[in-house]
C-alpha positions in Angstrom: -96.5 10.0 5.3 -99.3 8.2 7.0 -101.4 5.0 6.5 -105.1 6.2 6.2 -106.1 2.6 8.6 -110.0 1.8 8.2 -111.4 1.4 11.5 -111.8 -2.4 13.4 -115.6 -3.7 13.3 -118.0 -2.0 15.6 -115.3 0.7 16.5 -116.7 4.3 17.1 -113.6 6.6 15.8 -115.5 9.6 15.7 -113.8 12.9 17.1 -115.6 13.3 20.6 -117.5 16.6 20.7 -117.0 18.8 24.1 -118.7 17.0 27.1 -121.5 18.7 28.7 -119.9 20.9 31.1 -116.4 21.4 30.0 -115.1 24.9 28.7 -114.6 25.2 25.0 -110.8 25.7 24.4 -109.2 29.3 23.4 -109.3 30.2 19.6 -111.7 28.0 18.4 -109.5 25.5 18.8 -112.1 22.6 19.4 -113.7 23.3 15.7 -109.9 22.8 14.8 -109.2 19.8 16.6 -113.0 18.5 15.0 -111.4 18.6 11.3 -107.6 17.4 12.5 -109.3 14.3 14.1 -109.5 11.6 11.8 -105.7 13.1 10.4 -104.8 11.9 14.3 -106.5 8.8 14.1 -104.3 7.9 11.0 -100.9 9.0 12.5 -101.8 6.8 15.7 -102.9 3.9 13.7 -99.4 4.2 11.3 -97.5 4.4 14.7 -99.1 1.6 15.5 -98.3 -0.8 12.7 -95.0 0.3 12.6 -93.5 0.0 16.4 -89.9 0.4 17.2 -88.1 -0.9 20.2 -86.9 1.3 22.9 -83.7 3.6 21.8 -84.5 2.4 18.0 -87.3 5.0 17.6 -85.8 6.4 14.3 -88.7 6.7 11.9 -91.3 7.3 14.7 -89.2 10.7 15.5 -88.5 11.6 11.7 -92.6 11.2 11.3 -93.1 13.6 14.7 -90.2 16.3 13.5 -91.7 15.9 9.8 -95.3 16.8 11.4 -94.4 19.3 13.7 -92.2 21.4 10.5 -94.7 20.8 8.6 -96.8 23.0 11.1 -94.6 25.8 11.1 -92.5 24.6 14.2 -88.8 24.4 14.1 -88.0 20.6 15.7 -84.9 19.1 16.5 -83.8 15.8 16.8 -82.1 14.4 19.8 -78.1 13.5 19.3 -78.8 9.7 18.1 -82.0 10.5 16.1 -84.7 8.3 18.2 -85.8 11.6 19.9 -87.8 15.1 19.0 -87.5 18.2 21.6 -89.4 21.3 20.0 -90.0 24.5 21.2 -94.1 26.5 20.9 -94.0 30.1 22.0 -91.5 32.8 23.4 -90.8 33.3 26.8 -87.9 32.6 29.4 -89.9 29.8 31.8 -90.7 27.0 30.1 -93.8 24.5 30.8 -92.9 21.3 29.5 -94.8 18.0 27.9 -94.0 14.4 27.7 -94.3 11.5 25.7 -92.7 8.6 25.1 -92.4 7.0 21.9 -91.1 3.1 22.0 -92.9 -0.3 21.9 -93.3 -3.7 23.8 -91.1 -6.9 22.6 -94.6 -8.6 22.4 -97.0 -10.3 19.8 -99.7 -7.8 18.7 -102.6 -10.3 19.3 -105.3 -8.1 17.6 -107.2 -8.8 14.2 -107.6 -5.4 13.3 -106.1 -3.5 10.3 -103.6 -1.4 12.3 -102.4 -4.4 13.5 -98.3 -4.7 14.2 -96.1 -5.2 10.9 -93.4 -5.8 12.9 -92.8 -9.4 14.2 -92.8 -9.5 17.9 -92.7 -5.6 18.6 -96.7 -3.9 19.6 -97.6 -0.8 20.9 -99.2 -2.7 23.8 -98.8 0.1 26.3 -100.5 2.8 24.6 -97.2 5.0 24.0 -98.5 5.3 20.3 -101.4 6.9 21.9 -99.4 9.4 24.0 -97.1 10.3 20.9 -100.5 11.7 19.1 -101.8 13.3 21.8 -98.3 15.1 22.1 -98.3 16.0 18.6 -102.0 17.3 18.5 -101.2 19.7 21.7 -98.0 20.9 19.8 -100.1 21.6 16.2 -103.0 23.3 18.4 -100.6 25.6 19.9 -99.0 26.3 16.7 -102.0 27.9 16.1 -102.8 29.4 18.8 -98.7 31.0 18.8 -99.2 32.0 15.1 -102.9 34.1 16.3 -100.7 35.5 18.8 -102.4 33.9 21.5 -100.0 31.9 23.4 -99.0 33.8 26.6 -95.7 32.1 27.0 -93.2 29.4 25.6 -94.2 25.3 26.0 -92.0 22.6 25.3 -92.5 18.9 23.9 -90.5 16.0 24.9 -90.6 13.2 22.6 -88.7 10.6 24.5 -87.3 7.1 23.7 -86.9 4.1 25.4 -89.3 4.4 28.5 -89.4 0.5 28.7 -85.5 -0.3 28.5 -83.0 -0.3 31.5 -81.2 2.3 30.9 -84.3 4.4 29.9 -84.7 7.2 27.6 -85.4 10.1 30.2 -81.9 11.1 31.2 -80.5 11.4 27.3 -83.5 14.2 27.2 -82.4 15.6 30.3 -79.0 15.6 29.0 -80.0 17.0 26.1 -81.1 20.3 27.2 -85.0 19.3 27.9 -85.4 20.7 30.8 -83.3 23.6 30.2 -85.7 26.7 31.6 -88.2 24.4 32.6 -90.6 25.3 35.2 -93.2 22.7 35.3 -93.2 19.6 33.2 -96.7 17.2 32.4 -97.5 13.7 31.0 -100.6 11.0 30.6 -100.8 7.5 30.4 -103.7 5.2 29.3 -104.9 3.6 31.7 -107.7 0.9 30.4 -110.0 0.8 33.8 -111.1 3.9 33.0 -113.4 4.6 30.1 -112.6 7.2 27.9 -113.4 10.6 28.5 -112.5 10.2 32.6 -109.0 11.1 33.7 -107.5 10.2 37.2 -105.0 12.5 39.1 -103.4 12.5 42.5 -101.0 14.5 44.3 -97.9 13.2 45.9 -96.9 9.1 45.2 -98.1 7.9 41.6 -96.1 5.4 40.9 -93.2 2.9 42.5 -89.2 3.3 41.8 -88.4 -0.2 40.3 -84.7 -1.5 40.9 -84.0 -5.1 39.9 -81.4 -7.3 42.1 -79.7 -10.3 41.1 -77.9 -12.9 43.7 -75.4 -15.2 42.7 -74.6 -18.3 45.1 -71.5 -20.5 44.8 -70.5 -23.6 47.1 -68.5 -27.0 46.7 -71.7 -28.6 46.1 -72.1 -32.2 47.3 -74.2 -35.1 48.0 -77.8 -34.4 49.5 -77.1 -37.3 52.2 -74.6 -35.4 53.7 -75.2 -31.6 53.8 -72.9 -31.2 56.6 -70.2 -31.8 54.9 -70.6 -28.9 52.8 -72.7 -26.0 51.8 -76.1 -26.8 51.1 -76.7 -24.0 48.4 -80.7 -24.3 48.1 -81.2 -24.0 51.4 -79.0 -20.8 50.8 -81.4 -19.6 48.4 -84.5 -20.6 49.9 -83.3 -18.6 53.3 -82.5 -15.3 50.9 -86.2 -15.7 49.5 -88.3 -15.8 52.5 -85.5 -14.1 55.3 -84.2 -10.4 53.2 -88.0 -9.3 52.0 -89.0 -10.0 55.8 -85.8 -8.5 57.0 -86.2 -5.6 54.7 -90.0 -4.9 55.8 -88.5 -4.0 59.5 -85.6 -1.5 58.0 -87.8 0.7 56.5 -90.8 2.6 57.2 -93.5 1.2 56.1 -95.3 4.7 55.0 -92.6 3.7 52.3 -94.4 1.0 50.5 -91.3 -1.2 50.0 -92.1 -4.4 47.8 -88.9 -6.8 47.3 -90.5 -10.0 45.2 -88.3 -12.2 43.2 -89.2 -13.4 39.9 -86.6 -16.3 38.9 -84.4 -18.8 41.1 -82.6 -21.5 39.4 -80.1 -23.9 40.8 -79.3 -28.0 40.4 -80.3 -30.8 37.9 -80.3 -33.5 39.8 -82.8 -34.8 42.8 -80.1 -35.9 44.9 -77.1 -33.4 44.7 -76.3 -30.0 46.4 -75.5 -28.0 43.6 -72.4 -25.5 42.9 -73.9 -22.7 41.9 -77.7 -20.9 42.0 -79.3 -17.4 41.3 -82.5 -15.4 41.6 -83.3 -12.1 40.8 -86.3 -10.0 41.5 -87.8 -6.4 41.8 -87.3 -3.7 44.2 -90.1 -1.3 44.2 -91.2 1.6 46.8 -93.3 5.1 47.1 -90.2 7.2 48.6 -87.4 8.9 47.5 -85.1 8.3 50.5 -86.1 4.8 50.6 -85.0 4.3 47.0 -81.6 6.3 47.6 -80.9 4.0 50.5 -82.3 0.8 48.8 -79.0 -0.6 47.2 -76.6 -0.3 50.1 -79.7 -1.7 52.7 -80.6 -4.4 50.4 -77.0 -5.3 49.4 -76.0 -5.8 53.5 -79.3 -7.8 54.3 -78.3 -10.4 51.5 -74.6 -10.9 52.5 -75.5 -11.2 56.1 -78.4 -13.7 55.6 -76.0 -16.2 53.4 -73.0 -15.6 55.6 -74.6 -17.8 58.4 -75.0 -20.6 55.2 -71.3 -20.7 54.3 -72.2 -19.8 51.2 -70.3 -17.5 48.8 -72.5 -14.7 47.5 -72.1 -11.9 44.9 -75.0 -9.4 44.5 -75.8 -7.0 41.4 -78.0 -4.5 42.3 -79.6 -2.5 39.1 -80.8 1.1 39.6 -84.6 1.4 37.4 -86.2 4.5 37.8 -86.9 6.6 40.8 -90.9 6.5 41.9 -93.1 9.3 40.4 -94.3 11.6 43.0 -96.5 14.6 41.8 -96.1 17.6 42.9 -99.3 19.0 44.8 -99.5 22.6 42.7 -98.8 20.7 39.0 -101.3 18.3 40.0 -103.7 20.9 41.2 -103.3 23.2 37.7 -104.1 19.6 35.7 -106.8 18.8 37.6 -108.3 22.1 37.2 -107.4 21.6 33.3 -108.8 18.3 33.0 -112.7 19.5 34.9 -112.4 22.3 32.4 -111.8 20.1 29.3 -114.3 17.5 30.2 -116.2 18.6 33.4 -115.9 17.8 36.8 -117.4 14.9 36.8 -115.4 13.0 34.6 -111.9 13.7 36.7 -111.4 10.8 39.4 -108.7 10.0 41.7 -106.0 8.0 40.2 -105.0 5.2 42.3 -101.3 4.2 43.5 -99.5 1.9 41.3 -96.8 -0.1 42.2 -95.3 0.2 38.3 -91.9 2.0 37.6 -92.5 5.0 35.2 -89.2 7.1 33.8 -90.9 10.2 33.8 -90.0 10.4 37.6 -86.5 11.4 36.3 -87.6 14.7 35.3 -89.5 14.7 38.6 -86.2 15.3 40.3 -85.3 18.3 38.5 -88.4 19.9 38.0 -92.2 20.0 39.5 -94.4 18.3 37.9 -97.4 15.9 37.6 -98.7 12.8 35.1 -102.1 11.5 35.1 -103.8 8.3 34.1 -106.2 9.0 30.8 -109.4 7.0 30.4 -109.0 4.5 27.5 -111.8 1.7 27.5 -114.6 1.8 26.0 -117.6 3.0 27.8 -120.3 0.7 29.3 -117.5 -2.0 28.0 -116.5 -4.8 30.3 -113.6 -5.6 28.0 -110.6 -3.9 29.4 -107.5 -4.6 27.0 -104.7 -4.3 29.9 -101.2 -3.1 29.8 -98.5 -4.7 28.4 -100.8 -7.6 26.7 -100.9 -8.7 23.4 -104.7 -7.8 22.9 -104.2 -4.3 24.1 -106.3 -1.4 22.3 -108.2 1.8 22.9 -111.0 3.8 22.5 -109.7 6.0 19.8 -111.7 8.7 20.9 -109.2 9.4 24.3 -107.1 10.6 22.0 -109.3 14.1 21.4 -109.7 13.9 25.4 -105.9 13.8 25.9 -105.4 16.6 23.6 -108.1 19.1 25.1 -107.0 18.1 28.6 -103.4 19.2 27.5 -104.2 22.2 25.8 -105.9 23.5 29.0 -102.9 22.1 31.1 -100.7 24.3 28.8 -103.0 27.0 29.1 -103.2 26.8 32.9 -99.8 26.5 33.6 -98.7 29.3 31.1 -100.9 31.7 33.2 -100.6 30.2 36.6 -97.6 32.2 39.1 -97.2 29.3 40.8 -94.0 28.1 39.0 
């Protein structure tokens, strides 16, 4: 079922004991959690030598729903298979927990024995990570629900294809996920913290990330005589600097609006105006309204800078994902959660990222709130970033994740705020 992984040189994969100050977790779970931990170090290590890409998550789920019926639990897959929604408790409100379960098209850099199997596909975002800390809160509150001891129902979300456009959030939505929901949480790794720290806000976490793509057409011509037709790079170069200036006085700036483009291509040759160019970029801001107004805004600025060029223009504009914004009760009841599981010292304020994240779907159905978990290793300077080849954890966030969550669960079970 698993791949029992040795540990990398020098790495310290013991199961991290209580920190001084945190609260011990309900039915002696943290003795429980003691003797699961090297069984969690092994499923994250298989999950990370065997990576799927986004919406092909097929044996990643059949491991999760194997796990979780193993435990007593009654899984179910989602409609195509790459997905696991299961069910802890009894109770009509629901709080609900989300990971999400796909990989990076990306080399896995690292020489350690968990490295990727799979050529060009890594768990370099840490979504391996979040899958075992999802499963360890669901097989601690199977124990705590088969003691009796679970005062209410909680639900887990194993979602697909959190990289991909379109992403894997609305198929669990449409799915029944949030059916009775009340509340719904999630983590992240987030390598400039060391393990064993979590950061939370309230209100913007992350951007919404659109993508637009211009297409310019012209009769092209001879650079010694642009007036005799439409010079199509200057077209494109007026659409670079002109919209995202444009676009910074159309919005309010409280919004954070960030329009950068990533590609322009256009021409061979030195000396001739060409037909045809394009460019595309990203779209990313902190509000809601801003995002729902984005394409229409965007769209007009475009057409009405190239339509002083004589240029012919065609714009696709390609909804991502909404921003994040927690809500200021969930992220008050996982705050509280996190100083109890690891003590008040070790939860920081997260900081504001620009990054699209497609657990803001759920975000617009239900409250809830995701915060960044502590993955480097401490008194480290090497910080294995995001979405890089070389990317790794301290194994031992992934007992910190799981205690944070169980007192999340805990919390928000008992709380009346939802």
């Amino acid at each position: 079922m698993t791949t029992a992984l040795t540990a990398p040189d020098g790495a310290d994969t013991a199961w991290p004991e209580p920190q001084p100050g945190a609260d011990p977790l309900s039915g002696q779970l943290d003795r429980w959690l003691a003797a699961r931990g090297a069984e969690l170090v092994a499923i994250r290590r298989h999950l990370h030598a065997h990576p799927e890409r986004s919406h092909s998550e097929f044996e990643t789920a059949a491991l999760i729903a194997r796990e979780l019926t193993l435990a007593g639990l009654s899984p179910r897959l989602m409609p195509r298979g790459n997905g696991v929604i299961c069910d802890i408790g009894e109770g009509d409100r629901v709080i609900a927990f989300r990971a999400d379960l796909d990989a990076l098209p990306l080399h896995d850099l690292k020489d350690v024995p968990y490295r990727s199997t799979v050529e060009k596909v890594a768990h370099a975002c840490g979504h391996d990570v979040h899958t075992t800390i999802l499963l360890g809160l669901g097989l601690a509150l199977a124990q705590l629900h088969e003691r009796g001891e679970l005062p209410g129902r909680v639900r887990l979300l194993f979602q697909p294809g959190e990289e991909a456009i379109p992403s894997g959030a609305p198929e669990v939505i449409a799915a029944g996920g949030l059916k009775d929901v009340a509340a719904i949480y999630a983590l992240h790794c987030y390598p400039q913290l060391p393990a064993g720290l979590v950061g939370v806000r309230s209100g913007p976490f992350t951007a919404a990330a659109d993508t637009v793509r211009v297409k310019l057409s012209g009769p092209g011509g001879h650079t010694a005589r642009p007036h005799l037709t439409a010079d199509l790079v200057h077209a494109l170069g007026r659409v670079i600097v002109d919209v995202p200036a444009l676009l910074d006085r159309r919005v309010d700036p409280r919004a954070g609006v960030s329009l950068v483009w990533g590609s322009v291509h256009a021409g061979q040759a030195f000396n001739a105006i060409p037909g045809t160019g394009e460019m595309s970029g990203t779209i990313r801001m902190l509000n809601r309204d801003a995002w729902r107004e984005a394409p229409e805004m965007v769209t007009k600025l475009i057409r009405d800078v190239v339509a002083a060029t004589g240029v012919e223009v065609d714009v696709e504009y390609t909804r991502g994902v909404p921003p994040v914004i927690n809500d200021r009760m969930a992220t008050a009841i996982i705050a509280g959660a996190a100083a109890a599981a690891l003590g008040t010292d070790r939860v920081v304020e997260a900081e504001i990222s620009m990054g699209g994240e497609d657990f803001s779907f759920y975000l617009e159905h239900v409250p809830g709130s995701m915060i960044r978990l502590g993955t480097a290793v401490p008194g480290s300077d090497v910080r294995h970033d995001l979405h890089q080849g070389d990317f790794d954890v301290d194994e031992t966030c992934i007992g910190h994740g799981i205690r944070v969550m169980v007192h999340t669960a805990l919390g928000a079970l008992s709380a009346g705020a939802f």
